[in-house]
N, C-alpha and C positions, 0 to 999 in steps of 0.2 A: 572322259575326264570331267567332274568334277568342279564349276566353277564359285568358288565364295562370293558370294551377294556383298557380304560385308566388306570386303577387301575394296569393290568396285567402289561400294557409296565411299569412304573413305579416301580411293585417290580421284574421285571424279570430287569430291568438297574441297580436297588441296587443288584440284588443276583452277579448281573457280576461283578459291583466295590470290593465285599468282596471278588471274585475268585480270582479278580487281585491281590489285596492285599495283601492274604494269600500264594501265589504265589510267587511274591516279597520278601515275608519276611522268604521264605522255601530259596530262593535260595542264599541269599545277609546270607551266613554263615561267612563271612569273614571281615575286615576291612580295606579293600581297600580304596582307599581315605585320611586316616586317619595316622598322623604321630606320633609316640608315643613319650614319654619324657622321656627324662634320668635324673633320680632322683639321685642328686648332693646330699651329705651327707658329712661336715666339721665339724672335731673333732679335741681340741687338750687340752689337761691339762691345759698348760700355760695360754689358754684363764678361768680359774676360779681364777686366782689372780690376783693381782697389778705386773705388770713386771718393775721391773727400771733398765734403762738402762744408763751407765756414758759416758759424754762427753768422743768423743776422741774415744772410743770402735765401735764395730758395731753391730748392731740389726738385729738377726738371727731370722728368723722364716719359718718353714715348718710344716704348718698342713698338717693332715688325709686327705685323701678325698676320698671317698665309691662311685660310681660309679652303677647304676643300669645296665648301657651300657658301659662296661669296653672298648668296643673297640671305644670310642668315645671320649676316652682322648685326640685324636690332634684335637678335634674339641671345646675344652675347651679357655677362652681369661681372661686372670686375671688381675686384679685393684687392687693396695695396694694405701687406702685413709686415710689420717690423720687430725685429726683438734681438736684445743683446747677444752676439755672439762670441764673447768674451766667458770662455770654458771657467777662467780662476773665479767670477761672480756667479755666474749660476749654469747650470746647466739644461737649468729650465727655465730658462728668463719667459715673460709673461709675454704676450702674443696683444700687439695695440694693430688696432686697424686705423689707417689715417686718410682714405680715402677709397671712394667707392665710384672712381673716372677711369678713363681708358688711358686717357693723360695724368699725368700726374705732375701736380704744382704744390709743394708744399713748403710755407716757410720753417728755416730751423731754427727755433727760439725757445727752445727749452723741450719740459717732455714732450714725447718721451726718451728725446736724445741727451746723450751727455760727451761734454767736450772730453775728442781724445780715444773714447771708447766705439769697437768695431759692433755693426750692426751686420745683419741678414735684411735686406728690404724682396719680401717676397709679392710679385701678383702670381693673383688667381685668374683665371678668364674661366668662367662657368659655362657651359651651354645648355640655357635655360629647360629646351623641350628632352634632352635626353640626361639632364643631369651628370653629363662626364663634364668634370675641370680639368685645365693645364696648369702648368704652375711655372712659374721663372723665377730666378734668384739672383739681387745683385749685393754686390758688398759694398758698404758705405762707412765710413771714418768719417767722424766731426772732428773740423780742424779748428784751429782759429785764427785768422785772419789778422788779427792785433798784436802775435805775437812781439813783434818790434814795429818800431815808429817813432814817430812822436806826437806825444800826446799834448792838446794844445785847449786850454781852460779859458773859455770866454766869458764875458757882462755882457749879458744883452738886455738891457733894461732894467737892470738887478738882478735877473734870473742869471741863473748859472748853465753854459752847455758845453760841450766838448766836442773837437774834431780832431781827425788822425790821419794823421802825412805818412803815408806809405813807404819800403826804402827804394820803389821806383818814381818815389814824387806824386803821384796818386793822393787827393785828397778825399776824405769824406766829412761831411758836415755830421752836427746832430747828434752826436755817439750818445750823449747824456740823452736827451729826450728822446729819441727813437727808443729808449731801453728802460728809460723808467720814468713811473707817474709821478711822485711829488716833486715839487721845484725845488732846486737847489736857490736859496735868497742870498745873496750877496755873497758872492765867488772870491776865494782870499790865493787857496794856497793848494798843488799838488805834492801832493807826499807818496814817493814810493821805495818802495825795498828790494834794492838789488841783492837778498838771500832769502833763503825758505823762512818761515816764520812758527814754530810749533806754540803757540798760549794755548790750546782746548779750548777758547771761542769759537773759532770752525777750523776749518779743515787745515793740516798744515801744507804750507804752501806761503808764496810772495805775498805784500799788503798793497793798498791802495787805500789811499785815505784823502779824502776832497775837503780840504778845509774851508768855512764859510761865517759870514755874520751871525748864521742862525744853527752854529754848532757844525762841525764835521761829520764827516758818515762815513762807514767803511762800505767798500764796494769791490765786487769778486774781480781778482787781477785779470784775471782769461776774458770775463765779460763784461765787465762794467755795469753790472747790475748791483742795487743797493742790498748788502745787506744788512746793516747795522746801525742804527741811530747812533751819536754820540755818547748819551749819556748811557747806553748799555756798555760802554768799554771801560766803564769807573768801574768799583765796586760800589762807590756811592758818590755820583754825578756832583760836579761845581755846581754852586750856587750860581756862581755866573758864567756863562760859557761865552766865552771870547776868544778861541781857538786860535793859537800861532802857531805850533810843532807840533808833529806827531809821526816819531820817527822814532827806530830800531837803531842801535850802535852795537859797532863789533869790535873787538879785540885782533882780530887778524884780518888780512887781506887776502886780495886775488879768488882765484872759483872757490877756495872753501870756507870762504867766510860763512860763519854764523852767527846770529845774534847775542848779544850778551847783556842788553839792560834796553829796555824802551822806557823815551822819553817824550814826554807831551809841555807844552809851557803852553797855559790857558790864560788870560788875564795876567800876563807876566809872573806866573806860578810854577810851580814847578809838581809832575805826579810821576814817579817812577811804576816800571811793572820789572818785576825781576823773573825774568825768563830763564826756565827751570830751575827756581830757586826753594820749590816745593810742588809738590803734585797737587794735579787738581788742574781746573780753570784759574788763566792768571789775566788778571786786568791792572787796570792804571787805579793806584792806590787814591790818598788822602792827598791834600797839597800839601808839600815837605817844608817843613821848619828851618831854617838858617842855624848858624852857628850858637845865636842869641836864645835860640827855640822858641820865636815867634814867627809870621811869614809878611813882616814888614820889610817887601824888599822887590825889586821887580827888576825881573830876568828878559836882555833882550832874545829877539826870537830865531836865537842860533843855540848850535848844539856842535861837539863834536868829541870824537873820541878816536881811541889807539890801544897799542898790546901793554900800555903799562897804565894808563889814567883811561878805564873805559869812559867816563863822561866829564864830557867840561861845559858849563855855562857860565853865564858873565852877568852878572847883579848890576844894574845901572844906579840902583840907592846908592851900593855901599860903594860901586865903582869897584870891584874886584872882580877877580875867576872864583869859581867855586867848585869842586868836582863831586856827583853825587852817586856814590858806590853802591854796587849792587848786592853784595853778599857780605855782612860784618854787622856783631853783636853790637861792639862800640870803636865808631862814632855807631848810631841807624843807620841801617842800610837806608838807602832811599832820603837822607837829608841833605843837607847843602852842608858840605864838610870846608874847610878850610885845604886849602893844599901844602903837603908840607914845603918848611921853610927855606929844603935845599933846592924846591924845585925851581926855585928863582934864581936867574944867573946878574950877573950885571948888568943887563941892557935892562930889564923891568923889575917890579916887585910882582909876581902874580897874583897875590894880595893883597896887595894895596895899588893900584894903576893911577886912580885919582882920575876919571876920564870916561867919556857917554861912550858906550858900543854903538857906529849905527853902519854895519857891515861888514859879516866874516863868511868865508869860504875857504874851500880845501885851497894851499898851494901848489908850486910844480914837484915838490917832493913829497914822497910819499908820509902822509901820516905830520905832516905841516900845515899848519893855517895861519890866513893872512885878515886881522880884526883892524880896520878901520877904526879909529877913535877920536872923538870930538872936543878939544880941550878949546874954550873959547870960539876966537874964529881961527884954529889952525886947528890943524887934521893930522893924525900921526897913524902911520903902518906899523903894526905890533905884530912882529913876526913870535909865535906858539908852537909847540910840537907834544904829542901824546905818546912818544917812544924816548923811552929812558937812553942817554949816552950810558951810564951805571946805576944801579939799583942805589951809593955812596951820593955818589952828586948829578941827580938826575939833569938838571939846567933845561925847567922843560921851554923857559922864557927864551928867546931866539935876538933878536932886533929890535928894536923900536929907532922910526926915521920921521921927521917933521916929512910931511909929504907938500912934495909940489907937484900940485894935481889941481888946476883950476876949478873949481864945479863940484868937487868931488862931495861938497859938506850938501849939497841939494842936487844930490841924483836920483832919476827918476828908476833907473834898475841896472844893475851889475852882476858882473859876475868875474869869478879867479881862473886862471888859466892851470890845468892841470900836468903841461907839458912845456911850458916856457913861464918865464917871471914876468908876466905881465896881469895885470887887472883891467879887464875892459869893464866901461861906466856912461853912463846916458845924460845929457842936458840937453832936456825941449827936446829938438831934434837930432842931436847932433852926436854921434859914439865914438869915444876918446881910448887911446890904447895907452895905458899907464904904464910905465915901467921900472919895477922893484930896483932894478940894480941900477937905474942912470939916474932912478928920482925925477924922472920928466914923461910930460906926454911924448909919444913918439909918431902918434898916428891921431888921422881924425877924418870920420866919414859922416856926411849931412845927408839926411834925408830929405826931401820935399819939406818946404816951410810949414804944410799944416799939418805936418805927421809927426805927433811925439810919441818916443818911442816910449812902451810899456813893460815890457818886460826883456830880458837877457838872460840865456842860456850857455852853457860851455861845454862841449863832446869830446873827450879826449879821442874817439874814436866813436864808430856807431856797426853795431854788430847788422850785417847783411846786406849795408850799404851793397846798391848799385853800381856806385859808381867803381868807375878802372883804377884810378888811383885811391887807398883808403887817404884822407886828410883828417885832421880835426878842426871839427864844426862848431862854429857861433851862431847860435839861433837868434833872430832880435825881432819881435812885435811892436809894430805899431799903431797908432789911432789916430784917425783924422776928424774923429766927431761925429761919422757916418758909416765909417768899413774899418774893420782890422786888416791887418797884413804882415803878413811872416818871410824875413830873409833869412837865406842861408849864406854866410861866411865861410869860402873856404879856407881854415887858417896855414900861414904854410911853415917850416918847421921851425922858424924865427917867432911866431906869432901875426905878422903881418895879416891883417884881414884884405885889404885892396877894395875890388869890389863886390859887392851882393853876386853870387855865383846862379841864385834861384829870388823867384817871386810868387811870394802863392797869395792869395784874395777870397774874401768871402766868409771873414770871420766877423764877431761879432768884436767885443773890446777884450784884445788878449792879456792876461792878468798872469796867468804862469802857461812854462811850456816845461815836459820833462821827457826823459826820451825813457821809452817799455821796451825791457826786451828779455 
């Protein structure tokens, strides 16, 4: 037989390749070469909810982090990445990195957050020598915390600042300066707009407006940050600015009120904006002309309005009402019109009064107001209304009563009761409960002898109130020369105030209070 040489060298070269092999693979017990992974594990509760977080506060987060190589924590590099998750605005919202800690502390005051809108807050955890990252994802909503309150306007040495009572009584100091650099100089007057507000100046949405010695400013309702000097709200700014009103009037009541004329009285002037009265941006016109068509005439620093007379003010020159319409060729929209002749009933002339305005507010009926007025040394209650009895003989004049009201011709601040007939009002220390229909004081509460009170507020009710029973609240500040201080009234459904139900401290000089919500 025959043996092939070749056959042999061939399987005796394979039998050597599998020696080597098995060889190799007896000896290579090890994993040399080879650099293992630290398996990164991120846990935290908070990431299974909606976290909201309010302007102003700061956004605290420290997750879990499980380590398969505990000793390879400094070799760890962290990313905290945020971006709208809000599908209707983009769908690629841009990618902000806000920190580069394992902790995360970061105050919310602006970008890249916006009030109301849903965020993705992502960390990264990198592992520096092998380059694999983890990723975690929490959902964040910016709330605001100011929604309701009360908002409370202080003097502190001329400067202007603001604090806000919470509706579990919770105070915070400093809203105005924790939130913006220039000063507010001489603190007059809060103005706000319980309905949306559409002029194309910004966004539509509620106003806020801070009146003061050195002109008003508008300031965003959600955050109280400024945005608007005064004279940007003219189309061509007063020569003098001595801000007394600046407020919105509607034609209807209850949630769907909307705006129907804004009115500002600067230097006892008068500047209409007619909202949506023409497209475009709409601001506070020229100062409006009187019936004479000059502006010899000064307006005190009320306002009001209803579904059939949307504005009324009252001329202390000529002593009369005057109403200033928003939409009409002739009379001007936006001048001081005379009101017509039926709308006086017997108890006044609405044009002709003959008598000082020095305090008007809503009454307990709806779409009624109650003007104090100054004839000599006697004091008279002018009961008004801006809703027509008939389109024939409106009678928009109500009452007129000589009042007996001790103090009432030098009070230091009042306010109209919007659920009963009364008028609460301030001397030195001392707040007096008036009452329309008996024509007498009925009540009287003294504050500490060095406490005059400064301002008075009136809540027919307060949206979110804490408390178990809803009541309506009297708000009253006072100043002792050194500390402000704020009671709350609970009033009960007579009006009766009794005594202060709360006591809050640590204000500067309260000058107005209004209640946000």
């Amino acid at each position: 037989m025959k043996i092939n040489i070749k056959n042999y060298k061939l399987i005796g070269a394979l039998l050597c390749l599998v020696a080597i092999m098995l060889q190799s693979c007896s000896k290579d017990e090890s994993n040399d070469g080879l650099t293992p992974i630290n398996t990164i594990l991120i846990s935290d509760p908070l990431s299974l909810t909606n976290i909201t977080v309010f302007q102003g506060d700061t956004l605290k987060l420290k997750p879990t982090l499980t380590l398969s190589m505990a000793e390879k924590i400094n070799k760890l590099q962290f990313s905290w990445l945020v971006y709208n998750s809000n599908g209707a605005i983009s769908l690629a919202s841009p990618r902000t990195q806000i920190s580069d800690q394992y902790e995360l502390k970061y105050p919310i005051k602006g970008d890249p957050f916006i009030l109301g809108e849903p965020y993705v807050l992502r960390l990264q955890v990198k592992d520096t020598e092998t380059g694999v990252s983890s990723y975690f994802n929490y959902r964040v909503t910016i709330g605001n915390k100011y929604g309701s309150g009360w908002l409370v306007l202080e003097d502190k040495a001329g400067k202007g600042d603001m604090s806000f009572i919470f509706p579990d009584s919770s105070v915070e100091h400093q809203i105005y300066s924790s939130r913006n650099t220039a000063p507010l100089l001489g603190p007059k007057k809060l103005e706000l707009t319980p309905f949306v507000v559409t002029d194309d100046i910004s966004a539509v949405g509620k106003r806020l407006y801070i009146l003061a010695e050195s002109g008003s400013q508008e300031y965003n309702y959600l955050t109280m940050v400024k945005k608007f000097d005064y004279s940007f709200e003219f189309f061509s700014a007063p020569a003098i600015i001595k801000p007394q009103v600046m407020t919105w009037l509607s034609t209807t009541s209850g949630a769907t009120r909307s705006p129907n004329i804004g009115i500002v009285i600067n230097n006892g002037k008068a500047h209409s904006n007619l909202v949506g009265g023409f497209p475009g941006v709409k601001k506070w016109g020229d100062i409006a002309l009187n019936d004479q068509g000059n502006t010899n005439y000064a307006l005190a620093p009320y306002t009001a309005g209803g579904p059939n007379v949307a504005s009324i003010v009252y001329d202390n020159t000529a002593q009369r009402f005057y109403t200033i319409i928003a939409f009409s060729a002739t009379p001007a929209a936006g001048s001081l019109t005379p009101l017509p002749a039926n709308a006086s009933s017997p108890a006044f002339d609405m044009n002709n009064v003959g008598m000082t305005m020095i305090f008007q507010d809503s009454a307990d009926v709806v779409h009624n107001y109650n003007a104090i007025m100054k004839s000599g040394s006697d004091a008279y209650l002018l009961r008004f209304k801006t809703i027509n009895t008939s389109t024939a003989t409106p009678n928009l004049s109500v009452s007129k009563t000589l009042m007996n009201a001790p103090g009432i011709l030098n009070y230091t601040a009042a306010a109209g009761s919007t659920n009963t007939g009364h008028i609460y009002y301030s001397n030195n220390n001392v707040l007096s409960r008036y009452e329309t229909g008996s024509n007498t004081i009925v009540e009287t509460y003294s504050f500490p002898a060095n406490e005059q009170v400064t301002a008075v507020k009136y809540a027919k009710y307060n949206f979110n109130d804490k408390d178990a029973v809803k009541k309506s609240r009297l708000v009253v500040g006072t100043w002792n020369g050194t500390e402000g201080k704020l009671y709350y009234f609970a009033i009960s459904q007579t009006g009766a105030m009794g005594e202060p139900t709360k006591q809050f401290t640590g204000f500067g000089k309260i000058v107005d209070v209004a209640y946000k919500y």
